[in-house]
C-alpha positions as CSV (number, residue, x, y, z in Angstrom):
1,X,146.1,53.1,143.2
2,X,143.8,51.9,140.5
3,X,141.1,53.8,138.8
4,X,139.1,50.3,137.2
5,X,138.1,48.3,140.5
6,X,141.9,46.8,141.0
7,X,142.5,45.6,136.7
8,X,144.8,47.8,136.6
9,X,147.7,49.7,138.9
10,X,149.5,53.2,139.0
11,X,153.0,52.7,139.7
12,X,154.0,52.7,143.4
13,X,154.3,56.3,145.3
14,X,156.8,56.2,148.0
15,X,155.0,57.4,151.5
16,X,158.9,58.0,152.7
17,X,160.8,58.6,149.7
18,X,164.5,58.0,150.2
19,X,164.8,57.2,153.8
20,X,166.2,53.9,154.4
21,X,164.6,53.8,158.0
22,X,162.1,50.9,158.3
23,X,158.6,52.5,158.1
24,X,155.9,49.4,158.2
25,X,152.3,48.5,159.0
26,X,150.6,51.4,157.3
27,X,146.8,51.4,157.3
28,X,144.7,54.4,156.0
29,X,141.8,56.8,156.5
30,X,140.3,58.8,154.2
31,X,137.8,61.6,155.6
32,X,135.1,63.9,154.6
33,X,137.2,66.5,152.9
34,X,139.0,63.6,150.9
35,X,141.7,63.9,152.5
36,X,143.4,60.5,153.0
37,X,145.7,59.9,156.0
38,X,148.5,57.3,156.4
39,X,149.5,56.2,159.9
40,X,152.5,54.0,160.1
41,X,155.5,52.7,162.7
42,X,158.6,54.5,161.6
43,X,162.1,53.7,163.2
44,X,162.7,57.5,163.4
45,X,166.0,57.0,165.8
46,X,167.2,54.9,163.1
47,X,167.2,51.7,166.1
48,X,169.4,48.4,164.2
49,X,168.7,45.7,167.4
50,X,166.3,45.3,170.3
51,X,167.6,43.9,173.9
52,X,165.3,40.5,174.5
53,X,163.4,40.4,177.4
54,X,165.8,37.9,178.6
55,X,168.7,40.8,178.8
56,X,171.1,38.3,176.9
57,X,170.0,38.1,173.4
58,X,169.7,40.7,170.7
59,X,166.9,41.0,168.1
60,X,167.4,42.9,164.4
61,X,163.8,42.5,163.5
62,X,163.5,47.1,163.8
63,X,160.2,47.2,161.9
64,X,157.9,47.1,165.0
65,X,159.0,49.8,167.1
66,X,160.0,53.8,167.1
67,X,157.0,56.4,166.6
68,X,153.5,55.9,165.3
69,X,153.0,58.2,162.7
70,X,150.6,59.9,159.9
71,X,151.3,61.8,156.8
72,X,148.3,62.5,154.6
73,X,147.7,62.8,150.8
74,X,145.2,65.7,148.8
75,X,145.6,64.3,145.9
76,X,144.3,60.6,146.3
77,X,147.6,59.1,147.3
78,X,149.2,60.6,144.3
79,X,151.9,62.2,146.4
80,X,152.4,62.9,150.3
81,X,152.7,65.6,152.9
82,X,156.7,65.9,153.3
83,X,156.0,66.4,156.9
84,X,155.4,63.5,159.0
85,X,153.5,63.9,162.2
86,X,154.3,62.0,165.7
87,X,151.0,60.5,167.4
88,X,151.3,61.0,171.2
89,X,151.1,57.1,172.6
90,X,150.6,56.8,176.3
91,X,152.9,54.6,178.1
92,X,151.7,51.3,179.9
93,X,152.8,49.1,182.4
94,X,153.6,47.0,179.5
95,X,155.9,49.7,178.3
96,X,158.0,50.4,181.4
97,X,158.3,46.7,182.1
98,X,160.7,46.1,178.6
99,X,164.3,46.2,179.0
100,X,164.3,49.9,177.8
101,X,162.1,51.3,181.0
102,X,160.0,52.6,178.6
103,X,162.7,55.0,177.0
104,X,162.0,52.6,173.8
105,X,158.5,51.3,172.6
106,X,157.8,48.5,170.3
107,X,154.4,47.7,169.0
108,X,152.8,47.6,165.5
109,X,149.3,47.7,163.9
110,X,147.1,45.9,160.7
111,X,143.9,46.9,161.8
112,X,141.8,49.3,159.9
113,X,140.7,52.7,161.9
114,X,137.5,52.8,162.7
115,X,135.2,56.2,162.6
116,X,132.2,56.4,165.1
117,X,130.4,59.3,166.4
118,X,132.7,62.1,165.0
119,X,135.9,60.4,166.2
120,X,138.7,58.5,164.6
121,X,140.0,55.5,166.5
122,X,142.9,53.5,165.3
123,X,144.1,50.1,167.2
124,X,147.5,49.6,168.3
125,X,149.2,46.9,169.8
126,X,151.7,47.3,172.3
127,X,154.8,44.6,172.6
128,X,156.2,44.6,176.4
129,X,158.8,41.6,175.7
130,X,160.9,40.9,172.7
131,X,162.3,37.4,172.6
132,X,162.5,34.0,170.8
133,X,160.1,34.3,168.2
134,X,159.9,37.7,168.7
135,X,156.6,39.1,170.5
136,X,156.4,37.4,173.7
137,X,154.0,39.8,175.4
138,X,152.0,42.3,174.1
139,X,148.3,44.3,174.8
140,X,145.8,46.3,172.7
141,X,145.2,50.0,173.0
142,X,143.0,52.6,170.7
143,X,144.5,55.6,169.9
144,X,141.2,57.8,169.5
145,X,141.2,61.4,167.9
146,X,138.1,63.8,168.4
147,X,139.0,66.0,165.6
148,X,140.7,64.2,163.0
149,X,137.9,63.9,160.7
150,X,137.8,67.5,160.3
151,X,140.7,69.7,161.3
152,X,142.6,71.3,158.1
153,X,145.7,71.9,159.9
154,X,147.9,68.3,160.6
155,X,150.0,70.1,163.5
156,X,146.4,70.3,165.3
157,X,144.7,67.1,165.4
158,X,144.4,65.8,169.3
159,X,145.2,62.0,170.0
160,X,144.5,60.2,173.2
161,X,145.4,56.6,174.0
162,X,142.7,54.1,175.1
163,X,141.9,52.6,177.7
164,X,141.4,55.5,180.2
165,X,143.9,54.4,182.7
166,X,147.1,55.4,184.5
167,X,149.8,57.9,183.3
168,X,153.2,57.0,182.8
């Protein structure tokens, strides 16, 4: 963080202090309390390869899939909750059609949440198909909460995935 407009720089605070488990593509939101949260992929089952869509081939590239998470700072990103929080991600088709049935989602996300009307929304982007090159399918979705902006209590903020659309 830097208190002069970016001359100078606080020394780095680890979001996930000692865990070795890729954690990647964090964007961040701060809200009207001043709270700021953090959402993030993190390889919480600890995954080292990914079946290609082909069935054959094996990829190590493990930063892209596991659980979307938050954890969120007080103290302007001077330290972080020790908690982390899943965020509920509805399964597509896109989902159940990768080598894992669905049992194991990859996606990833760089885009900046978005606040309209009282609700948070953050993009996400699904991979269906891992392959040469790595991403060889893959389809947007919002994750939207109604009450992140101004629920206290972490455990209690409501996601729901966007596009309204079938179940899986």
């Amino acid at each position: 963080r830097s208190m002069d407009q970016g001359r100078t720089w606080d020394d780095p605070v680890a979001v996930e202090p000692g865990d070795l488990r890729e954690n990647s593509y964090a964007v961040m939101l701060k809200v009207p309390s001043g709270r700021i949260y953090i959402l993030y992929n993190h390889n919480t089952d600890n995954v080292r390869e990914v079946k290609c869509h082909d069935g054959e081939q094996v990829c190590t590239r493990v930063d892209s899939l596991g659980h979307f998470v938050f954890k969120y700072s007080d103290n302007h990103g001077r330290s972080w909750s020790a908690e982390r929080f899943d965020i509920p991600v509805r399964r597509f088709q896109c989902d159940r059609d990768n080598v894992y049935g669905g049992a194991l989602c990859c996606f990833w996300n760089v885009s900046k949440p978005l606040v309209r009307d009282g609700n948070a929304y953050v993009p996400l982007h699904k991979i269906g198909q891992v392959g040469r090159g790595f991403i060889q399918q893959s389809e947007g979705v919002l994750l939207m909460s109604d009450n992140l902006l101004v629920e206290a209590d972490p455990a209690q903020i409501r996601w729901e995935t966007l596009p309204d659309g079938e179940v899986g």
